[in-house]
N, C-alpha and C positions, 0 to 999 in steps of 0.2 A: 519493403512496403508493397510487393507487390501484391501477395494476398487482401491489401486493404483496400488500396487499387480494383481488384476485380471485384471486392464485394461492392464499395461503392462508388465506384468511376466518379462519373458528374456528378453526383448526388450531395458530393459535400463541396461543393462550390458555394463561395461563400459563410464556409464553415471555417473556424479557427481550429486547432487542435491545444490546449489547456492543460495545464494540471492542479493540481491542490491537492495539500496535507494539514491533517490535523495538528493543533500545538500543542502538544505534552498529552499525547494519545494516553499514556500507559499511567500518568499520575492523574488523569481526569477522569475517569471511569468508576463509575459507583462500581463495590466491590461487592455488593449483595444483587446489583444485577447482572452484572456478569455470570454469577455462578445462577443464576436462574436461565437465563442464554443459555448457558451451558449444558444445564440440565434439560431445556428443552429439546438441545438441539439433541444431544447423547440418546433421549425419549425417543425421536423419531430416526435414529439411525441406532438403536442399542442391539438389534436381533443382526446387525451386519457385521457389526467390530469385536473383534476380540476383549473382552471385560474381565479376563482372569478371574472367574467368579464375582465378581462387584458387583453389587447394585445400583440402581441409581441414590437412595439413600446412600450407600458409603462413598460414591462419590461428591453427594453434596457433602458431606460430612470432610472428606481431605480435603476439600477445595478450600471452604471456611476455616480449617486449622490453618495447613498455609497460606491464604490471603490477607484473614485478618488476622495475623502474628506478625507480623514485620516490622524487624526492629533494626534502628543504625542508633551508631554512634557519633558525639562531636563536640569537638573541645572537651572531650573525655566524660561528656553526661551521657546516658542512656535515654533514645530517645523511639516513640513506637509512630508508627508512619494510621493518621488517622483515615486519610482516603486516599483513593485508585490505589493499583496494583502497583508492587514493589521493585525497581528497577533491578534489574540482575537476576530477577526468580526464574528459572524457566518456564512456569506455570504464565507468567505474566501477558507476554505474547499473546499466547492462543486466547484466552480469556477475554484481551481487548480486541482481537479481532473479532472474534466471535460477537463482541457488544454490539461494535458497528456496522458488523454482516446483518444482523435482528436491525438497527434501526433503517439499513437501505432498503431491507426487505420489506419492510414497513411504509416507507415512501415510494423508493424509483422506482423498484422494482412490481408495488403495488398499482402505481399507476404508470405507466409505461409512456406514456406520452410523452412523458419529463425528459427522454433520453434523447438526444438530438442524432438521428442516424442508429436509433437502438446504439450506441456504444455507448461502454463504460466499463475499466477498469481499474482494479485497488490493488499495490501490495503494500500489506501492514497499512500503513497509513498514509501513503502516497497513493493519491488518484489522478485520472487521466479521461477524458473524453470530446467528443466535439460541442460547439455552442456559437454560434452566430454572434454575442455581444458576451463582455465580462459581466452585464447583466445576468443572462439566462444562466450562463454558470454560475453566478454566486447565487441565484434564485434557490437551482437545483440543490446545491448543498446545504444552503440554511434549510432547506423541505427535511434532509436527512438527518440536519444538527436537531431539528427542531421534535423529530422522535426520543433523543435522549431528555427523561425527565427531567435529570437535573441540571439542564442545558447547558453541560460542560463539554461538550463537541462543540470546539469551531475549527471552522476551517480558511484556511488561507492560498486564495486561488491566485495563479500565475498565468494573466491572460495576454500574449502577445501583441505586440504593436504588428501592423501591416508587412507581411515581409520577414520576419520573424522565424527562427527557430525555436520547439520550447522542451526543452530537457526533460525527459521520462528514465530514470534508473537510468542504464546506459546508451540510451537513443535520442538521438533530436528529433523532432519532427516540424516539419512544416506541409502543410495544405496550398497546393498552388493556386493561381486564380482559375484555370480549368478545371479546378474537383481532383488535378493530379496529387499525390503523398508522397512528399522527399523524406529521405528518414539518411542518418548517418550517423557515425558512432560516437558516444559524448562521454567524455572525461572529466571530471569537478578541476575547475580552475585551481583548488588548491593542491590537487597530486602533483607530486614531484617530478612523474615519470622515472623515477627509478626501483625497482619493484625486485630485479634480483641481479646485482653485479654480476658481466660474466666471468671476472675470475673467483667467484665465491667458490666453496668444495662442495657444492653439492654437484649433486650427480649428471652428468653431461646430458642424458634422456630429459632431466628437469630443468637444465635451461634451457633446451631446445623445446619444452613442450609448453614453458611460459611464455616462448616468442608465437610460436606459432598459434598459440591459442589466443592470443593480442588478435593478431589477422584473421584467425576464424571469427573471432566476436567482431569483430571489426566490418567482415565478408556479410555477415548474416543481419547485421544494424544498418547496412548501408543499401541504398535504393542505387547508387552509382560508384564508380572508382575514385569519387573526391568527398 
């Protein structure tokens, strides 16, 4: 935390640190605006990436084959998946990001005042930033849900009691009451802690480099030694 620390010392006094995630990111997403995202984004970065010859027509063209084809089965009927993107596609991912990156660009990011401390971060569909009241963050994100037309973004914020740590991927954070940032390394209640016996046969360099990389993640999450 100390980077966060010297950006904003005192400044987030009085500020919580938050998160929120969308629910059923990848099955809520129109799949005809996605691949328009897509396209736009591809538009304005297509003279920098490698396109193996493509165009942007042949990529609207794959996207819509695999997006709108997806078919599962159940209880042995054949069955074809009518909206959002199709869980397991690799195409699916990037598509819903890319929706959601277009709708924050469209709010937060259009009016900046929304952001309390300028922060805010997302991965996939876990977000993170600061906000004085579980108010102004759920404000901020219904601003974001509220770009998606078909108003199938929502989101479900996690805002801290007083004192509180609040879980980001593998960090806690908390904001002290001086604007100070405790950060330390967090684990989902439901891991086992067991991750690789050491008499398994794998190779002695790889259980020594699964321990030690425990304490490097562990080193670089943590604002102290506890």
């Amino acid at each position: 935390s100390s980077g966060i620390n010297a950006e904003y010392g005192e400044e987030a006094a009085g500020y919580s640190f938050y998160t929120a995630d969308v629910s059923a990111l990848f099955t809520n997403v129109n799949v005809d605006k996605c691949i328009r995202d897509v396209i736009a984004l591809a538009d304005e970065h297509w003279e920098s990436v490698e396109t193996f010859g493509l165009q942007p027509v042949d990529l609207h063209q794959i996207l819509e084959v695999v997006l709108a084809n997806s078919f599962f089965t159940f209880n042995q009927r054949l069955y074809k998946q009518v909206y959002g993107t199709f869980m397991g596609c690799s195409v699916s991912p990037p598509c819903a990001i890319i929706r959601l990156a277009t709708c924050e660009a469209n709010s937060i990011y259009t009016d900046t005042y929304l952001l309390s401390l300028n922060y805010y971060q997302r991965y996939v569909d876990d977000a993170a930033g600061f906000a004085r009241s579980r108010e102004e963050a759920e404000e901020r994100h219904n601003l974001i849900a509220a770009k998606d037309e078909d108003l199938r973004i929502n989101w479900e914020v996690d805002f801290p009691e007083p004192g509180e740590f609040t879980p980001f991927l593998d960090t806690e954070v908390r904001v002290e009451p001086d604007g100070n940032i405790t950060t330390r390394y967090y684990r989902k209640p439901q891991v086992k802690g067991i991750t690789l016996h050491a008499l398994s046969h794998h190779p002695t360099n790889t259980k020594n480099s699964t321990a030690s990389n425990f304490y490097h993640t562990a080193t670089l999450t943590s604002s102290g030694e506890r």
